[in-house]
N, C-alpha and C positions, 0 to 999 in steps of 0.2 A: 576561707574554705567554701564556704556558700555560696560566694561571687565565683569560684572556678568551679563547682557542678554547676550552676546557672548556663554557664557557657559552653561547658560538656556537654550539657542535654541539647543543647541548641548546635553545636557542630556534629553532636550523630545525627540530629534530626536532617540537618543538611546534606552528609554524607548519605542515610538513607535514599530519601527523596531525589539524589542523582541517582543511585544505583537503580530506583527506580524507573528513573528517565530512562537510562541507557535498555531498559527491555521496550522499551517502546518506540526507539527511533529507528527511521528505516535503515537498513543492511545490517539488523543487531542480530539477526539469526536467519542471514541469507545464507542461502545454501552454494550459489556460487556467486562468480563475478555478474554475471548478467542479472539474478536475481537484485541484488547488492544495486545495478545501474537503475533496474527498473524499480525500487523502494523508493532509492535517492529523487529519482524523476516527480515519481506521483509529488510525494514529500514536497519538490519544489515547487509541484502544480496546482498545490492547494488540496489534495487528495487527501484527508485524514484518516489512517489508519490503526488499530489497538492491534494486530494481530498479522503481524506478518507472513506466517506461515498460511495463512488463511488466505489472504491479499496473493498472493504467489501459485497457490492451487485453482483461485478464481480464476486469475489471469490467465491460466495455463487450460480453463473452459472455456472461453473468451474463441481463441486460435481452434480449439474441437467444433465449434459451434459454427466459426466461416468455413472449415475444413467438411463440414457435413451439409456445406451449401444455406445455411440460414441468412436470413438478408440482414441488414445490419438494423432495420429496426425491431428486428424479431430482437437478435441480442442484443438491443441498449434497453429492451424490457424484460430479457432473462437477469442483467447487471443488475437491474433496478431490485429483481425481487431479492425477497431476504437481506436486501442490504440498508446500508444506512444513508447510500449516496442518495446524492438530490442526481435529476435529471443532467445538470452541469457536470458534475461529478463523473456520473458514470460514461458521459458522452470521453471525458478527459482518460477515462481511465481506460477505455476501450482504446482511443487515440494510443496511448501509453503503450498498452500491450501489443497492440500492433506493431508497433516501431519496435520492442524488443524482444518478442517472441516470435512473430509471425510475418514479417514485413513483406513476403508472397502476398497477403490478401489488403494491402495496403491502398490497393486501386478499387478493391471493394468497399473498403471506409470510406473513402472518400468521396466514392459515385451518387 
């Protein structure tokens, strides 16, 4: 009896600990499809995020910010502040959101 709770505790602890993963992987609380594409992207880019709803509303400052005529290294220093990305990071994730939010100012990233 002691050897089957031994093993109990240790398949919730496991069971937990996925349940935990799954709030944390990207499109676990995307709001659409393109949200969903744009998590999955970062995710593969090396982009680490805790908070995707947060990741999703940045993103969606990113496209406000070229749309209000900022140049692009104004916004890879808005990206930077309050966040956790490294310079790499946010250069990638501006890339990112361009291509699935806003791909009108795509010749402004790039220039």
């Amino acid at each position: 009896m002691m050897f089957a709770r031994h093993h109990f505790g240790k398949l919730f602890g496991a069971v937990i600990a996925v349940a935990a993963l799954s709030l944390v992987t990207p499109g676990g609380a995307a709001a659409d499809a393109t949200d969903d594409a744009f998590l999955k992207k970062l995710f593969a880019d090396g982009v680490n995020f805790s908070q995707p709803e947060q990741i999703v509303k940045r993103a969606r400052t990113v496209c406000e910010a070229f749309a209000s005529a900022k140049s692009p290294a104004t916004i890879h220093q808005l990206t930077l502040n309050d966040s956790a990305f490294t310079p790499r990071q946010a250069a990638v994730f501006m890339a990112d959101v361009v291509q699935a939010y806003c791909p009108k100012y795509s010749d402004q990233f790039m220039s």
